[in-house]
N, C-alpha and C positions, 0 to 999 in steps of 0.2 A: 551466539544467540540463535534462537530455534522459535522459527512461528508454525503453530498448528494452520491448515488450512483455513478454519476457519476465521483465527486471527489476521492469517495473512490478507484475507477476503474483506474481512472489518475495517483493516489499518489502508487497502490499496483499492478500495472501490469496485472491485471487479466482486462477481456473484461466484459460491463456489464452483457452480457448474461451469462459468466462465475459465476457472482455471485448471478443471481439468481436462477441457475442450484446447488450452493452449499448452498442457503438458504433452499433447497426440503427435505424434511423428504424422504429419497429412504427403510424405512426400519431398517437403523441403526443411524437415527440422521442426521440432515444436517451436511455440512462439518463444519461451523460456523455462525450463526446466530443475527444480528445486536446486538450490547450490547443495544444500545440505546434505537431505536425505528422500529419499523416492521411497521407501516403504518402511515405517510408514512417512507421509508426505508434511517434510519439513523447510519451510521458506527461511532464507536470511535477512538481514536487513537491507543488503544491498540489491534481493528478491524483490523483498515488499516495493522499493525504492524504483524498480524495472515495471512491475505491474502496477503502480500507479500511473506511470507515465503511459500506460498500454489504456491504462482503463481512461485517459483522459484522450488520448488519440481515438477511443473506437468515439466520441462523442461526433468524432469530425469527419475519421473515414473506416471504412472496412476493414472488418479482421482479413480479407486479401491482398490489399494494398500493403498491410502491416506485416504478412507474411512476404511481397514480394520487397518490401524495402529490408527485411531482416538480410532476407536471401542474398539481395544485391550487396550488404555491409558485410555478409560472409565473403564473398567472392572478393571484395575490394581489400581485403586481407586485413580487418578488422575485427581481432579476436578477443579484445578487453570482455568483463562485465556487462549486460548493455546498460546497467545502474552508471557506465562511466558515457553515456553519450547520451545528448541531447537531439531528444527525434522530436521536429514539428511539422503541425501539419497546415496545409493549405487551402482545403477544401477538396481536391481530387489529384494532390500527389503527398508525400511524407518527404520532409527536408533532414540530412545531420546537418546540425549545427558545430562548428568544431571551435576549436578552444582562443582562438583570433577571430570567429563571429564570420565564417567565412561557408556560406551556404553550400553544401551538395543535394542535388535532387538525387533521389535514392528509389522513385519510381517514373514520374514525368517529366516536371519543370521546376523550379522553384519559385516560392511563391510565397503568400504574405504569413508571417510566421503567428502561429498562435503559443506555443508555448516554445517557450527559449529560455529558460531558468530556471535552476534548479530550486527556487525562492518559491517560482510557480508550479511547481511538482508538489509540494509543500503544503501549498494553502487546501485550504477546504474547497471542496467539489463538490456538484451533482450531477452522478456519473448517467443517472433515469429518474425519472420520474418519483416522488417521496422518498428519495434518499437523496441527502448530502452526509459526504465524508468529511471527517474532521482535518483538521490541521494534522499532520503527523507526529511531528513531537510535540505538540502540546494539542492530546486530543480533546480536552475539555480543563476550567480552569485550574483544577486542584489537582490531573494526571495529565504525565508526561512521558515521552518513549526518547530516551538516550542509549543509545550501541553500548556506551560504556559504563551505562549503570543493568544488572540485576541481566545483561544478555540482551539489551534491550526489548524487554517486556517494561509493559506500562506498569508505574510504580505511582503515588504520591509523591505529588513538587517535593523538592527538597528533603526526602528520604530517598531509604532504599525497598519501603515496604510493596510490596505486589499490592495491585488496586483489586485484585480477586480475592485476596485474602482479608479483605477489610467488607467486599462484598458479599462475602460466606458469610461472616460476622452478623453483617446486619441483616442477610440472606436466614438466617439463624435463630433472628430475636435480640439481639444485642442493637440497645440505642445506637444512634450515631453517634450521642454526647459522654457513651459509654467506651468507645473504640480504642480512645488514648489509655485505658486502663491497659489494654493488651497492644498497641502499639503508640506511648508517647510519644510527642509531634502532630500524629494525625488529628487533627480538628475534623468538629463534628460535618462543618462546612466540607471539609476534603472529603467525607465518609459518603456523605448522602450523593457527594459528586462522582466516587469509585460507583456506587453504588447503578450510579445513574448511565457511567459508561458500558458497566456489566451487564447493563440491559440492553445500551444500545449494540453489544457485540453478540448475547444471547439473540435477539433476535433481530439480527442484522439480515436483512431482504437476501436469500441465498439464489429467490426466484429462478424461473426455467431457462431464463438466455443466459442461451451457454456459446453465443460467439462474439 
């Protein structure tokens, strides 16, 4: 599965500038760097999965903080995904959480945890100001993003069709109530609903903060 930058910005709340301010070697390593592919620049899902949790941590503390607790989880000989660890924060440190619920401070102290579940990685956010991000696998009610359907790109519930593809369509001049002609299943309700995501990732706030 391959996300464009711009998908991966849509699906994980960070703006594109934001991500490629955390692709930069500043010294100690970029914040997370594409699994896939660097040029051109393609995210995974277990990517998207790392920079939601980044984009939900810059709400609380600093892209410094987040760089030195990466740092510290380097050193501490923890080379996984960071898709496979639960970083929360406290208000002025970054905690791992580990898989018996057993706190490390990874900059100061440990402290009251805000996000500790991968449940909560998940839900919808507002990462700033007029934007909230959706739910990840089910970004709105008629599209959904499964790993093991279509590469995890967002498809229509219960197909395998691309919600771009049904948003060309209608993008095109083709009713909603016309769509099931070129792909049966799709209802018109699914159509206008692809249709509606396509715009929220067309113009998904890419805005100047890029840290």
């Amino acid at each position: 599965m391959a996300y464009s930058t711009r998908m991966a910005a849509a699906l994980s709340g960070a703006t594109v500038g934001q991500l490629r301010t955390w692709r930069r070697d500043r010294g100690h390593g970029p914040i997370l760097c594409p699994e896939l592919s660097a040029r051109p620049v393609l995210y995974s899902f277990r990517d998207v999965l790392a920079l939601r949790a980044f984009a939900r941590l810059r709400q609380n503390v600093s892209l410094q903080m987040i760089r030195k607790a990466l740092a510290h989880l380097k050193k501490s000989g923890e080379v996984e995904h960071l898709s496979s660890y639960s970083l929360v924060a406290d208000g002025d440190s970054i905690v791992l959480v580990g898989r018996d619920d057993h706190a490390t401070d990874l900059v100061r102290r440990p402290g009251q945890r805000v996000v500790a579940t991968m449940a909560d990685i998940l839900q919808p956010f507002a990462p700033r100001a007029g934007v909230v991000v959706p739910h990840l696998l089910m970004p709105s009610p008629h599209v959904s993003v499964d790993p093991g359907t279509q590469g995890g790109q967002p498809v229509i519930v219960g197909t395998r069709v691309p919600f771009d593809a049904v948003a060309e369509l209608i993008e095109g001049g083709v009713p909603p109530e016309k769509i099931s002609d070129y792909y049966p299943g799709v209802t018109a309700d699914a159509a206008r609903d692809a249709a509606a995501f396509a715009l929220y990732v067309d113009s998904y706030d890419t805005g100047p903060r890029a840290a």
